[in-house]
C-alpha positions as CSV (number, residue, x, y, z in Angstrom):
1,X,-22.8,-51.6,-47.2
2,X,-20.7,-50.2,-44.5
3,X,-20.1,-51.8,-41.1
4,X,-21.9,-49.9,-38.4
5,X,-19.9,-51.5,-35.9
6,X,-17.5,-48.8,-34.9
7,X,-20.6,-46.3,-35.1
8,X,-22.2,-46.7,-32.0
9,X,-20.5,-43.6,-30.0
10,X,-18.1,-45.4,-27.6
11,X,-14.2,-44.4,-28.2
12,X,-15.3,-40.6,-27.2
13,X,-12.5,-40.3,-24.5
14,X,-10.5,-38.3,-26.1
15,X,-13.4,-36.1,-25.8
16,X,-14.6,-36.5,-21.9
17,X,-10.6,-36.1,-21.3
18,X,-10.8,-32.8,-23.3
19,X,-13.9,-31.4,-21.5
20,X,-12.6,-32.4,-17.8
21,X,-9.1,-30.3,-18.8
22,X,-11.0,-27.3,-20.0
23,X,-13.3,-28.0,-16.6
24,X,-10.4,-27.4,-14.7
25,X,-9.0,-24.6,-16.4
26,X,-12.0,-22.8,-16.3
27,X,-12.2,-23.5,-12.6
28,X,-9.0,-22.5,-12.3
29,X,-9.8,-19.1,-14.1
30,X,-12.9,-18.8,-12.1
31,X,-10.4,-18.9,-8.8
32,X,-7.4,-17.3,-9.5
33,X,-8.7,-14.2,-12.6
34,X,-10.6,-12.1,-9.3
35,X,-7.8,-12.1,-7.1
36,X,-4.9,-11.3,-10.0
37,X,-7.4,-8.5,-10.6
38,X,-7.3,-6.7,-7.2
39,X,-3.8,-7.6,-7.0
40,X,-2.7,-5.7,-10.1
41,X,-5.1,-2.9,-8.6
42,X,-3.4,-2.6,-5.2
43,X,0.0,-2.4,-7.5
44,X,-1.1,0.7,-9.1
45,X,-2.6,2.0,-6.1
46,X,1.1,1.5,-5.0
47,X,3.1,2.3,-7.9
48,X,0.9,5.8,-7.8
49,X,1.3,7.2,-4.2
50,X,5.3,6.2,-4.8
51,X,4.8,8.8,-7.3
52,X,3.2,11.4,-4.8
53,X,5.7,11.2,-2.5
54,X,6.6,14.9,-2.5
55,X,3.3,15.4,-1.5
56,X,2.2,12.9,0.7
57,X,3.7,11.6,3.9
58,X,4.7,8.1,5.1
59,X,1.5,7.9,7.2
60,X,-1.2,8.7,4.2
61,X,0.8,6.5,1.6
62,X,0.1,4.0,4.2
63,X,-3.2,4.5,5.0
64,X,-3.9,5.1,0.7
65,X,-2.5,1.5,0.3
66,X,-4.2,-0.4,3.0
67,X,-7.7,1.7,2.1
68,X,-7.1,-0.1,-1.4
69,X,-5.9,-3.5,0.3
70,X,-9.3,-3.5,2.6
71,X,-11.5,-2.4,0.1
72,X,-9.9,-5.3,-2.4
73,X,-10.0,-8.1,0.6
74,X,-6.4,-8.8,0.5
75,X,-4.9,-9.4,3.3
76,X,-2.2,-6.6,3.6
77,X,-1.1,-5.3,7.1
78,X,1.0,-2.2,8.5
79,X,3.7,-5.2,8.9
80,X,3.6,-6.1,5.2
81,X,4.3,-2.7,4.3
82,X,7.7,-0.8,4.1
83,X,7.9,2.7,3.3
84,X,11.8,4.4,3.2
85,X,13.0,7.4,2.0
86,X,16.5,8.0,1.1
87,X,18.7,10.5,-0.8
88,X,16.0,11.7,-2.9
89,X,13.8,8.6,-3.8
90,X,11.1,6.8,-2.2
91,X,10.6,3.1,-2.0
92,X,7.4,1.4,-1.1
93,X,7.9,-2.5,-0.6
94,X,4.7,-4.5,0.0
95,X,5.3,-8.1,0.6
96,X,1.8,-10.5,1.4
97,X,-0.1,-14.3,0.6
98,X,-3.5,-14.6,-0.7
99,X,-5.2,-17.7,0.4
100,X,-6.9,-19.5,-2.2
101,X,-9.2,-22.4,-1.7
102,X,-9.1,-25.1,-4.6
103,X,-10.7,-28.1,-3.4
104,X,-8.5,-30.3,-0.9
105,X,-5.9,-27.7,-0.6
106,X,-5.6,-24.0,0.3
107,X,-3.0,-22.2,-2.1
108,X,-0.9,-19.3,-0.5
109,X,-0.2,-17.0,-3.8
110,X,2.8,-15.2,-2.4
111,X,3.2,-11.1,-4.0
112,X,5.6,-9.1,-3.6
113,X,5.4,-5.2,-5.1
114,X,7.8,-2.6,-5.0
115,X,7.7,0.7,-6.5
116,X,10.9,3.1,-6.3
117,X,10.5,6.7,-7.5
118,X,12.5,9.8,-7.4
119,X,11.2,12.3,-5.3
120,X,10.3,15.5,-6.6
């Protein structure tokens, strides 16, 4: 007969320490997957009017990207964002920190996007 001592279900913490790691990541996810998203869409909203700018001025690039940046809730400014035009090319340099709440602590994820095209 076998011995049912080591069968009574105790010795699962490998387990419970498994579960509380994915937990976390998945809270982690939950937190941080949202605001990636609008951030890579404010980058192509960005990378895309540096491409327009034979046809569009300084002032409606600007007013394009923070449009996107108000409609995404990030906190982008006219100070964060730096339109030049030199010998030809454009370059749009937006620089800004997302605030992200974890529990305990507030996490500033710090992005900085520039797009350089030729202008045409």
């Amino acid at each position: 007969m076998r011995n049912r001592r080591f069968e009574r279900g105790e010795g699962n913490i490998g387990c419970l320490f498994g579960l509380i790691i994915l937990a976390i990541a998945v809270f982690i996810a939950y937190k941080m997957v949202p605001v990636k998203v609008k951030a890579a869409d404010l980058k192509q909203t960005i990378t895309d009017e540096a491409k327009m700018a034979g046809q569009h001025t300084n002032d409606l690039i600007m007013k394009s990207i923070l449009a996107k940046a108000r409609e995404n809730r990030l906190p982008v400014t006219e100070d964060n964002v730096k339109i030049t035009r030199q010998s030809g090319e454009i370059t749009v340099d937006v620089e800004y920190d997302v605030p992200i709440d974890f529990p305990g602590k507030t996490w500033n994820w710090h992005q900085h996007i520039v797009a350089q095209n030729p202008i045409f």
